[in-house]
C-alpha positions as a printed Julia matrix, in Angstrom:
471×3 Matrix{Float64}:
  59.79  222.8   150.78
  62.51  220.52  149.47
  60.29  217.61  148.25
  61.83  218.14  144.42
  59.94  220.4   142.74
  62.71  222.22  140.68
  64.15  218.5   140.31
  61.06  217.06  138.62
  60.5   219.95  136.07
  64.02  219.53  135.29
  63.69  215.75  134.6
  60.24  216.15  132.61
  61.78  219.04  130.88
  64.7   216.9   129.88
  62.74  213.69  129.18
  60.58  215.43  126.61
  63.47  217.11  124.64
  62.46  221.18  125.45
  64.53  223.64  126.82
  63.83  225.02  130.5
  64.4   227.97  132.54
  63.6   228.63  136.0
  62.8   232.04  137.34
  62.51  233.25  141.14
  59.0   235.45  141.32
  60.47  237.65  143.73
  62.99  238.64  141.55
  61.01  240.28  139.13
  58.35  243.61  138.41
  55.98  244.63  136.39
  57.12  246.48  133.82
  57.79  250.18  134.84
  59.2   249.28  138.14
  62.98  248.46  138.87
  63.53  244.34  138.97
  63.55  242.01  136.4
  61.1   242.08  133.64
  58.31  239.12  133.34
  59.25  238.52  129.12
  63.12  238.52  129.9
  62.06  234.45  131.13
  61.12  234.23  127.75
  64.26  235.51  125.81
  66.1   233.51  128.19
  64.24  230.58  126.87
  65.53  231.54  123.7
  69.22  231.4   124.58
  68.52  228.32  126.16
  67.51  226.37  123.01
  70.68  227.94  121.4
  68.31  230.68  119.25
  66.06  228.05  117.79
  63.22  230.6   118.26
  60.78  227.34  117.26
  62.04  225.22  119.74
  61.53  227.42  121.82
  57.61  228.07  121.62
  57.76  224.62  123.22
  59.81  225.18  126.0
  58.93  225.27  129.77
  59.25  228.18  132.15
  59.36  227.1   135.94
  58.49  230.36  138.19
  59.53  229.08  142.23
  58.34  231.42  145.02
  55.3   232.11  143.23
  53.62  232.41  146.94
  55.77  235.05  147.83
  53.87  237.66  144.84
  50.35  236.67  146.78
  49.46  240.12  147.92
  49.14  240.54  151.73
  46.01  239.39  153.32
  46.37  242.01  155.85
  46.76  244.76  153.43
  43.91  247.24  153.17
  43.89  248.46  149.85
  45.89  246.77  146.54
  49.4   245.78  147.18
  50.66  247.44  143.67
  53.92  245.54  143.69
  52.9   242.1   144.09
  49.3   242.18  141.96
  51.52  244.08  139.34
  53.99  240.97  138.84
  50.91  238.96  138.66
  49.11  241.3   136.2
  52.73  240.91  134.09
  52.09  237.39  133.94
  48.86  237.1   132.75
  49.92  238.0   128.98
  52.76  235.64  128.49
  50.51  232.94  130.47
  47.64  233.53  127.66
  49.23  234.38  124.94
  51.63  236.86  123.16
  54.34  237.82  121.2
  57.81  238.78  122.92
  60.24  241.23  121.09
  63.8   239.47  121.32
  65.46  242.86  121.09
  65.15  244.8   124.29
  65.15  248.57  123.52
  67.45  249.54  126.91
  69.66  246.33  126.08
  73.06  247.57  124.44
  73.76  244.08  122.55
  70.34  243.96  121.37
  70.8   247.15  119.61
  74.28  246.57  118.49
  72.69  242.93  117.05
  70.14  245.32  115.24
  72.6   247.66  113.68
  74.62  244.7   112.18
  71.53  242.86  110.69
  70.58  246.24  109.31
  73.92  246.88  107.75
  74.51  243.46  105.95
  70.66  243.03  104.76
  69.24  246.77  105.09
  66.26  245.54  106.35
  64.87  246.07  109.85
  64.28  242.33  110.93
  61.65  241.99  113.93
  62.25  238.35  116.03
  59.33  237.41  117.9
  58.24  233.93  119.9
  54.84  233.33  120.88
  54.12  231.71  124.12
  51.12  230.19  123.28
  53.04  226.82  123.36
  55.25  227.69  126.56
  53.94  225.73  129.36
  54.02  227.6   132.16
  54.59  225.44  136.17
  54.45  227.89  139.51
  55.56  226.58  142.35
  55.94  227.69  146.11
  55.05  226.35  149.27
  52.5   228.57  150.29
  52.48  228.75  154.01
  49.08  229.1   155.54
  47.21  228.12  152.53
  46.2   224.7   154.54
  44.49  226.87  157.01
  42.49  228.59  154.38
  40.96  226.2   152.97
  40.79  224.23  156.62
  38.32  227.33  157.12
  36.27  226.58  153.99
  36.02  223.16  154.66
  34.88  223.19  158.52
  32.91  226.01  157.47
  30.82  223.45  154.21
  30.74  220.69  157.29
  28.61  222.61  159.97
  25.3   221.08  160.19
  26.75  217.59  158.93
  28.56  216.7   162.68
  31.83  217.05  160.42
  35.07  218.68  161.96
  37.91  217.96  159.39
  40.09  220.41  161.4
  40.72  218.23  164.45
  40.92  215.14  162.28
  42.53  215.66  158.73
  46.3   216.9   158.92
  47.35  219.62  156.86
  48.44  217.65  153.61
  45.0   216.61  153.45
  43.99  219.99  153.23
  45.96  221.29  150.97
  45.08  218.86  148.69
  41.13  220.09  148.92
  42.44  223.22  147.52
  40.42  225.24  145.31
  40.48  228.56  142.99
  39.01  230.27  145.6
  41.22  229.48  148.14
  44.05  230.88  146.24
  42.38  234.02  145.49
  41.71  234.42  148.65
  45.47  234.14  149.76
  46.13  236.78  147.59
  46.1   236.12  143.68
  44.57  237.94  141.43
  41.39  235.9   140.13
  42.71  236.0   136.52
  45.8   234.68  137.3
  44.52  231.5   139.25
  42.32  231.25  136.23
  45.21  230.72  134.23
  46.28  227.81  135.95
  44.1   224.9   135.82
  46.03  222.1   136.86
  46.98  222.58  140.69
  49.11  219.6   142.24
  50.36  219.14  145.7
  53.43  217.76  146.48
  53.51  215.32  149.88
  56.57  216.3   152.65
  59.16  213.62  151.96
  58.54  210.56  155.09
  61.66  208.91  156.32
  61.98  206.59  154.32
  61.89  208.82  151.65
  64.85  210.39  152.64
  66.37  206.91  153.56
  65.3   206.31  149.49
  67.1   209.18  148.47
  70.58  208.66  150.31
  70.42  204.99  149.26
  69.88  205.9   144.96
  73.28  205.91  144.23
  72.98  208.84  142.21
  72.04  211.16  144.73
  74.52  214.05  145.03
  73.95  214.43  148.7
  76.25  211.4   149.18
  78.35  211.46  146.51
  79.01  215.7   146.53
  80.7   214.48  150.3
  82.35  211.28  148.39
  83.94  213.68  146.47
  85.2   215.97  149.02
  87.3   213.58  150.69
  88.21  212.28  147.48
  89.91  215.39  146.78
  92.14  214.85  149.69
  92.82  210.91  148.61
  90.23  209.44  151.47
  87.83  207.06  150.41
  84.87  207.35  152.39
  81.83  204.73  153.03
  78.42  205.06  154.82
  77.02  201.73  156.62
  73.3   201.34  155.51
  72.16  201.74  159.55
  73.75  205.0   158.82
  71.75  206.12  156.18
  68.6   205.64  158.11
  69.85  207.93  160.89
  70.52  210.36  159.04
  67.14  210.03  157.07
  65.48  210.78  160.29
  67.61  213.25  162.02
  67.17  215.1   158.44
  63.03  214.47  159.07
  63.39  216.41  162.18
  64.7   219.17  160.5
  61.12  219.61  158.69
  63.17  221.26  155.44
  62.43  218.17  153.23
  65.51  216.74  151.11
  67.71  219.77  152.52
  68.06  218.47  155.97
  69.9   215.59  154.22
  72.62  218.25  153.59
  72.55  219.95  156.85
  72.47  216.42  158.99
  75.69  214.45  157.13
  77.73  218.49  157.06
  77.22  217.61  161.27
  78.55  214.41  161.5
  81.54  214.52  159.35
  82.94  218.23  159.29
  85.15  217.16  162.56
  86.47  214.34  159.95
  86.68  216.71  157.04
  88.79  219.15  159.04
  91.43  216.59  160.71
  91.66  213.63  158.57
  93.79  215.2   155.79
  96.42  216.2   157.68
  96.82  212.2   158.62
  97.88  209.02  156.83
  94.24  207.56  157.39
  92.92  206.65  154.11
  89.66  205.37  154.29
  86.84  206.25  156.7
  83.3   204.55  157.13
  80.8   206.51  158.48
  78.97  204.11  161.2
  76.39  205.04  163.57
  78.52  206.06  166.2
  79.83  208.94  163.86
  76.43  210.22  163.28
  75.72  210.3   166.96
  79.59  211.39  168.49
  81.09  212.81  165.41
  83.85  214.0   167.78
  84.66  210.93  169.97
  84.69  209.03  167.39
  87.4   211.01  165.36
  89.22  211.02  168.54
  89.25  206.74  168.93
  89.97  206.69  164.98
  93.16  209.31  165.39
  94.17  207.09  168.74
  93.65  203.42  166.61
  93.52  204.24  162.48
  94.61  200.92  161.62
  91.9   199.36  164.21
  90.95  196.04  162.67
  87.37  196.91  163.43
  87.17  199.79  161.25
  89.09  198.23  158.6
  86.6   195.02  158.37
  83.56  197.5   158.66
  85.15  199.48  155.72
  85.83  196.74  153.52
  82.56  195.48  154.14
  80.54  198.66  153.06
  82.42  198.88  150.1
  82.03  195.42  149.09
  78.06  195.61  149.21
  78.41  198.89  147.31
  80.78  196.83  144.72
  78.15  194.21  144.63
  75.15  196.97  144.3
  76.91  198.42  140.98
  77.69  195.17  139.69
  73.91  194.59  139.58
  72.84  197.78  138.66
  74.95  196.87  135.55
  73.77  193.21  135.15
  70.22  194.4   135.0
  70.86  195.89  132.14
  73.3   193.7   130.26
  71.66  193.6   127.07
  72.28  197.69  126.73
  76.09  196.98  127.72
  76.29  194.35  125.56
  74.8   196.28  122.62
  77.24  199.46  123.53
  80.07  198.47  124.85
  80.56  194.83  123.7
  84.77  194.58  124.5
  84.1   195.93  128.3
  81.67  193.2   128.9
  83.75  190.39  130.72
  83.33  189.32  134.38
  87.09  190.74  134.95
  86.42  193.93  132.76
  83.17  194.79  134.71
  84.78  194.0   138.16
  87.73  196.65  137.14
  84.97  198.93  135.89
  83.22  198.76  139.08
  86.17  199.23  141.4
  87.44  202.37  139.37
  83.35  203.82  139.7
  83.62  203.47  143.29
  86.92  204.8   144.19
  86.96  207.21  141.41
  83.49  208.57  141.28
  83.39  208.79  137.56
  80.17  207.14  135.59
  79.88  203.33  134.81
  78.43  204.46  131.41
  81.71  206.92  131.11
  83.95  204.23  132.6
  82.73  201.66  129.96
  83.51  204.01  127.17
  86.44  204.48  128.29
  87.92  201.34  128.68
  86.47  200.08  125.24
  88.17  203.26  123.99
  91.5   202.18  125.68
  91.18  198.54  124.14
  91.62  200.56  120.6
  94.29  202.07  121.87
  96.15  198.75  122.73
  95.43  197.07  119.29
  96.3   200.47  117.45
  99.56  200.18  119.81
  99.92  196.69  118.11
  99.97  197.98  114.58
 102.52  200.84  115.39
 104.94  198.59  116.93
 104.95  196.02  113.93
 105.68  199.18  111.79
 108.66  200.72  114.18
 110.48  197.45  114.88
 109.5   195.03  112.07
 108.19  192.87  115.02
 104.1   191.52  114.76
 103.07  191.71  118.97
 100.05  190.91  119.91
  98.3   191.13  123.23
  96.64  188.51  124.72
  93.18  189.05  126.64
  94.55  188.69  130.16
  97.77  191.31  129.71
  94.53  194.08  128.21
  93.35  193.41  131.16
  96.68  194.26  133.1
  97.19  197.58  131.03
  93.08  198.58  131.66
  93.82  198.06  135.31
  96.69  199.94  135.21
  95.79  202.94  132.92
  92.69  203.38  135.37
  94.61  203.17  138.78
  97.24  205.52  137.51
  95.25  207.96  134.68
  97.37  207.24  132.54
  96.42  206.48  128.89
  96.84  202.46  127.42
  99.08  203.4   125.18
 101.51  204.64  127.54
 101.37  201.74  129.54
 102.01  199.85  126.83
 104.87  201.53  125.89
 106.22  201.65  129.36
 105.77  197.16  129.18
 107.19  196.98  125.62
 110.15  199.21  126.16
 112.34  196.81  127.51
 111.84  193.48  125.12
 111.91  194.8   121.55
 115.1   194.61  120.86
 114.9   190.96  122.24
 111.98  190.23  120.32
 114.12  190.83  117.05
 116.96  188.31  117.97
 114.32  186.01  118.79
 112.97  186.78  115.47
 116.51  186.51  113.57
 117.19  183.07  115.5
 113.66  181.41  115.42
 112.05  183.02  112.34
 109.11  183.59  114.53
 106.84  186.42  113.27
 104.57  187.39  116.02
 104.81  187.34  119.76
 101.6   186.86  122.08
 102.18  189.44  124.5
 100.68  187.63  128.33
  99.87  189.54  131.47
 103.23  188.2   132.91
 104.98  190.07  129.95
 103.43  193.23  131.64
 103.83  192.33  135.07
 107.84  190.78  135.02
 109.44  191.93  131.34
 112.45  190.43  132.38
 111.14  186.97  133.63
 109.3   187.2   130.3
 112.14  187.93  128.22
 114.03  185.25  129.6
 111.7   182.74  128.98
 111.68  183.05  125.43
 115.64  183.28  125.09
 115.61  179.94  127.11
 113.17  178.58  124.61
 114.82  180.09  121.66
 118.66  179.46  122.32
 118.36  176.89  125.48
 119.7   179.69  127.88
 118.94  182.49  129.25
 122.53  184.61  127.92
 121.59  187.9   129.9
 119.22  190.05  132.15
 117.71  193.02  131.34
 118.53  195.82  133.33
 117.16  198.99  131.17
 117.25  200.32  127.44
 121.43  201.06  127.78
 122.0   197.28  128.76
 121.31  195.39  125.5
């Protein structure tokens, strides 16, 4: 349990282009019985490829909890409920043809009656699973001791006792048909299902793997929690590994990872919004005395300590994305061309980490806000009669600042511009000067600017801007 099963199906699923469902096996009946019905995974299918019925016949339907329809070993006579589903099964699994109208399904009907009316036909929509590939999964407690049973039982008379030396992965992946039958599936269904693969419990540094990917939403669904309440938080990399193997403990796979970080920073989650403490790195000391340690924080916040620790972590997780983007430079390059300068990528990167939003997103959105400013450019020329362009250091300046304060480029733009126009056309009138290169210290000082180019233009500065009513 929790070594990715779902996850994987998903990926392969969306790697190859087909549309997936997942089902729950103890959700459903065989037909007859109250529960869900075994073909309604297969209309679903259909909805999930948006109706293309053809698409469809190539999808992939992922049944989890299939151990849980074994019939009971212990069970004298047939358990009718759970050899039923599996009975249920063994048509779409083959082959067959599934109605998309379900006779007790009011929109179905309704559906039907319309079609009727504008063709007067009766028009019967089928999909064959012949194509669907069907994946089972569970995780089949006590299966290892089965076939531990077999096994010993092939090795007397051969000095071999696998029991007391292999472990139960081992077993499990000695697995046969009959094994499975006799945990309780129907010998026609296990015939069905050629291809049996066993998935290893996730080591250490597994785990360790998984909180370190920095796509894995263990991490970043908590980044984004304290995000929501303006708190940047950072994990040190000793961290990481703690947690890896307190979660290991917990013997539930990649879910412990959830239930092991909830621990260590509820306390944190709870008290740190209600302060002026910004930032948080989650150290070792957390992990181990999540509520000593909020204690010492709410005592010292601005502890130098903390602060260099912090600003550490985040600067090897700046340098981290900065590679991750470098390696593959050629695809940014191809894509997003503008964004790709050593100041763009470093603004990028900052904005990913604080903000949580995609490089890939954050790079189309910056080249996006770069048309902005040069489509800013063209409507200025036409409003005031006045060419401006701006240079490469003050797009910078308006990126940065459209990011930090989500606001678009064109507003910022407007909000640096507003206060020199009207200069910019005496300058114009005076000088006969037709375009204006518009710097980063235009955006950061206006004024300063402004003054500049009167004191070129007229050898004085004659006044200071103060706001729009001024000039």
């Amino acid at each position: 349990t929790g070594v990715g099963k779902t996850y994987m199906v998903k990926l392969i699923a969306n790697k190859l282009g087909v549309p997936f469902v997942k089902g729950d096996a103890t959700k459903f009946s065989e037909t007859g019985y109250v529960g869900g019905d075994v073909e309604d995974l297969v209309r679903d299918l259909v909805n999930e490829a948006d109706d293309d019925i053809e698409l469809a016949q190539y999808g992939i339907i992922y049944i989890d909890e299939i151990d849980k329809i074994a019939s009971s070993q212990h069970l004298i006579g047939p358990d009718v409920s759970r050899t039923g589903v599996q009975r249920a099964l063994l048509k779409p699994m083959e082959e067959t043809d599934v109605d998309m109208k379900v006779p007790h399904d009011p929109i179905s009907q309704i559906q039907a009656i319309e079609q009727y009316r504008k063709t007067g036909k009766r028009e019967k929509q089928v999909i064959n699973t012949r194509n669907i590939l069907f994946i089972m999964s569970g995780a089949f407690t006590a299966l290892a001791e089965i076939v531990g049973k077999r096994v010993k039982k092939q090795g007397i008379g051969f000095g071999a006792d696998l029991s007391s030396k292999a472990e139960e992965e081992q077993f499990l992946k000695m697995v046969k048909a009959e094994d499975l039958i006799q945990y309780g599936f129907e010998s026609e269904f296990v015939g069905r299902l050629p291809v049996v693969s066993v998935f290893e419990e996730l080591s250490m540094d597994d785990l360790y793997a998984i909180l370190r990917n920095p796509r894995n939403p263990v991490i970043n669904a908590k980044k984004a929690d304290f995000r929501a309440y303006g708190i940047d938080i950072r994990f040190e990399d000793e961290t990481l590994r703690l947690l890896a193997e307190q979660a290991q403990e917990e013997r539930t796979g990649a879910r412990g990872l959830v239930s092991v970080l909830e621990k260590a920073v509820l306390h944190f989650e709870k008290k740190l919004p209600s302060t002026d403490i910004r930032i948080l790195v989650v150290t070792p000391e957390v992990v181990k005395d999540p509520k000593g340690t909020l204690e010492i924080i709410l005592a010292n916040p601005d502890a130098s300590d903390l602060v260099e620790r912090y600003e550490k972590v985040f600067n090897i997780d700046k340098a981290e994305a900065t590679q991750a983007i470098l390696d593959k430079e050629d695809y940014y390059r191809e894509n997003y061309g503008q964004a790709f300068t050593e100041e763009r990528i470093d603004l990028i990167v900052t904005s990913h980490l604080l903000s949580g939003v995609e490089l890939e997103g954050l790079f189309g959105e910056v080249v996006s806000m770069i048309g902005e400013i040069r489509d800013y450019e063209s409507s200025f020329a036409d409003k005031k009669q006045v060419q401006v362009r701006f240079a490469e250091d003050a797009v910078d300046e308006v990126l940065q600042r459209a990011l930090t304060q989500r606001k678009s480029a064109a507003r910022i733009c407007h909000q640096a511009s507003a206060d020199y126009d009207y200069a910019l056309k005496l300058i114009m009138e005076k000088t006969g000067q037709q375009e204006f290169v518009i710097t980063r210290e235009a955006i950061e000082d206006p004024e300063a600017f402004i003054n500049e180019l009167i004191r070129r233009s007229y050898g004085t500065a004659p006044f200071a801007l103060q706001g729009p009513r001024d000039k």
